[in-house]
C-alpha positions, 0 to 999 in steps of 0.5 A: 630426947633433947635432955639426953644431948647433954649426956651422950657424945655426938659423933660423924666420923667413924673408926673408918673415916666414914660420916655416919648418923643423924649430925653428918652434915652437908659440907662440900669437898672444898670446904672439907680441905680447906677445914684440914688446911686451916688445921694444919696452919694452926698446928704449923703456926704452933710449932713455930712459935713455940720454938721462937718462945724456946729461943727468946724471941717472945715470952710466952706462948700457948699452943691448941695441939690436939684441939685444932678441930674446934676452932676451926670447924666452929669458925667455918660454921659462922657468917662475917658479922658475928663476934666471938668471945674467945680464950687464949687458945682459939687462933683457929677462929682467926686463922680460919677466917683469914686473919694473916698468919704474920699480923698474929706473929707481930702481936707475939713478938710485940714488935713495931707491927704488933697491932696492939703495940706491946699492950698485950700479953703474947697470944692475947690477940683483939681483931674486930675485923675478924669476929674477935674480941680482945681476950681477957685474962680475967677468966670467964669474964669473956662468958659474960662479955658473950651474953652482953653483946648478944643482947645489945645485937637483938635490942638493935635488931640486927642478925649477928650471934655472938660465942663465949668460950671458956675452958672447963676449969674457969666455969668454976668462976662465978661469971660463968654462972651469971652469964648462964643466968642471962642468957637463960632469962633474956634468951638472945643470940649467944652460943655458950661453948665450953672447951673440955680438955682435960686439964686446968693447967694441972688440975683435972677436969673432975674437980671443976665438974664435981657430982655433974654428970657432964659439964654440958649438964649445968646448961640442962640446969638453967633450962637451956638446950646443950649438946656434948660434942666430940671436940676432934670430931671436925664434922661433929663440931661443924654440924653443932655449930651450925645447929646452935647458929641456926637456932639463934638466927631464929630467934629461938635464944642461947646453945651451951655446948661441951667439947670434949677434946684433950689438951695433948701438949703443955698448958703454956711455954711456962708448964712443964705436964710431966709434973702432974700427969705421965709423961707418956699420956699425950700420946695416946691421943685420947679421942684420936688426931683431929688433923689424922681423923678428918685427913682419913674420911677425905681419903675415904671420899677419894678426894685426898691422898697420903702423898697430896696430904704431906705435899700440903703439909710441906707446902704450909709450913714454907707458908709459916716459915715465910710469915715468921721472917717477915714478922721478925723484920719487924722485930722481936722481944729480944732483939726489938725494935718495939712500940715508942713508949710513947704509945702508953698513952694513947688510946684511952681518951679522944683527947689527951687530959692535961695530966696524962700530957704532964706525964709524957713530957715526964717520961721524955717520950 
């Protein structure tokens, strides 16, 4: 029975909005608007940074149009404490658990705010405080960084979990394998996600699954439980989040787990999809709008309506527009101000070595 998780899609929500079967987990009616706001931040939040990437003011961005239920229902899912090992397209983990919206937009402009100060690619956000590791470029390589903080979390006896992510394409990338072995052997605290939407880059997801079946498969292989999960199923992804945790609270070792979601908008500010699929393939929203999905079962429980849903909506996006005016006082890529070069040298070691102090004295900063 457990063996056939990996091969089926789990699914709540129903054609009509209502929560059917087994996982229709127990969630209160706040918690359920409070999942449709977040939702609605993220997709306001990549609106608006997508236009500021359009008019210069930053160089790069990558939106999660279409897979804003994962992040979000999985981030609500958790306990403070936890840490998630995160892709470049998860900012719902961060805006669900409260991260200011302003703080994020620093970081993009690299601004005299950015809490990274310019040393990180835009979108590549690092957030200790709210159970966010610093995303790696390196792919697959957060898989592995997942495990390793799971099982330093056991060996010390406290009670947090860690999630790797990763895309469908990068487990084609031998890390993915290696963290697979780990975590089959040593069996700690770890949730293994894998974000199917479609598209690496341009490439279609059958080239990196190959002859498996599913990509929640290859967990069945190293003989880990794995569930195949409908990523813009908002309860769905919430109830298998909160199974994966519970098990790893329990002590009963790793979840591999595939969503399955659909990559609707570009891959990045530099990809052009029309290139590689038609240019009309987004609007089918293969699996339906997460947002659309989860806003028609609160109306189904009579706890939402049309009207209070575009009252929200207008009332995010004022929220946004007033995070980004504050965030470009602080400057922007374009028109600055920036982080002192000075700060290149800051932060590796406790104490500046001698020859880093020469170099600064060099550089006049």
């Amino acid at each position: 029975m457990m063996r056939e998780l990996a091969y089926r899609l789990i699914r709540v929500l129903d054609a009509e909005g209502r929560a059917v079967g087994p996982w229709a987990p127990e969630i209160s009616e706040e918690a359920l608007r409070e999942g449709l706001r977040d939702m609605l931040k993220v997709r306001a939040y990549d609106t608006r940074m997508t236009m500021a990437q359009r008019q210069g003011k930053t160089s790069f961005y990558m939106q999660a149009l279409g897979e804003e239920a994962i992040a979000c229902a999985f981030a609500r899912a958790l306990r403070p404490g936890d840490m998630h090992f995160p892709t470049y397209r998860q900012q719902g983990l961060l805006i669900a658990n409260g991260c200011p919206v302003v703080r994020l937009m620093n970081q993009i402009y690299s601004n005299t705010e950015d809490p990274l100060q310019g040393r990180q690619m835009p979108v590549f956000y690092s957030e200790r405080d709210y159970g966010y590791f610093s995303i790696s470029g390196n792919l697959a390589s957060q898989y592995i960084q997942a495990v390793g903080w799971a099982m330093a979390q056991a060996m010390d006896g406290k009670d947090g979990l860690s999630v790797g992510w990763i895309g469908e394409g990068a487990t084609a990338e031998s890390d993915f394998y290696s963290a697979m072995l780990f975590a089959s052997t040593y069996r700690p605290p770890v949730i293994l996600n894998i974000v199917n939407n479609q598209w690496a880059i341009s490439s279609r997801e059958s080239l990196a699954r190959g002859s498996s079946p599913t990509f929640a498969a290859r967990g069945v292989g190293f003989g880990l439980p794995a569930l195949r999960v409908d990523g813009n199923d908002y309860l769905a992804v919430y109830a298998a989040a909160k199974w994966a945790a519970e098990r790893a609270r329990a002590g009963l070792g790793p979840t591999a787990i595939e969503f399955l979601t659909y990559r609707t908008g570009a891959h990045s500010t530099s990809d052009d999809p029309s290139a590689y699929r038609p240019k009309n393939d987004s609007e089918a929203w293969p699996l339906g709008d997460p947002v659309d999905r989860l806003k028609q079962h609160l109306i189904a429980q009579d706890i939402w309506t049309e009207e209070r849903h575009a009252q929200a909506v207008a009332e995010i996006d004022i929220e946004i527009a007033e995070a980004q005016k504050q965030a470009e006082k602080n400057g922007t890529l374009h028109d600055g101000p920036h982080s002192s070069p000075a700060t290149m040298f800051e932060d590796v070691y406790k104490e500046m070595p001698l020859h880093l102090r020469r170099q600064r004295q060099e550089a006049g900063v």
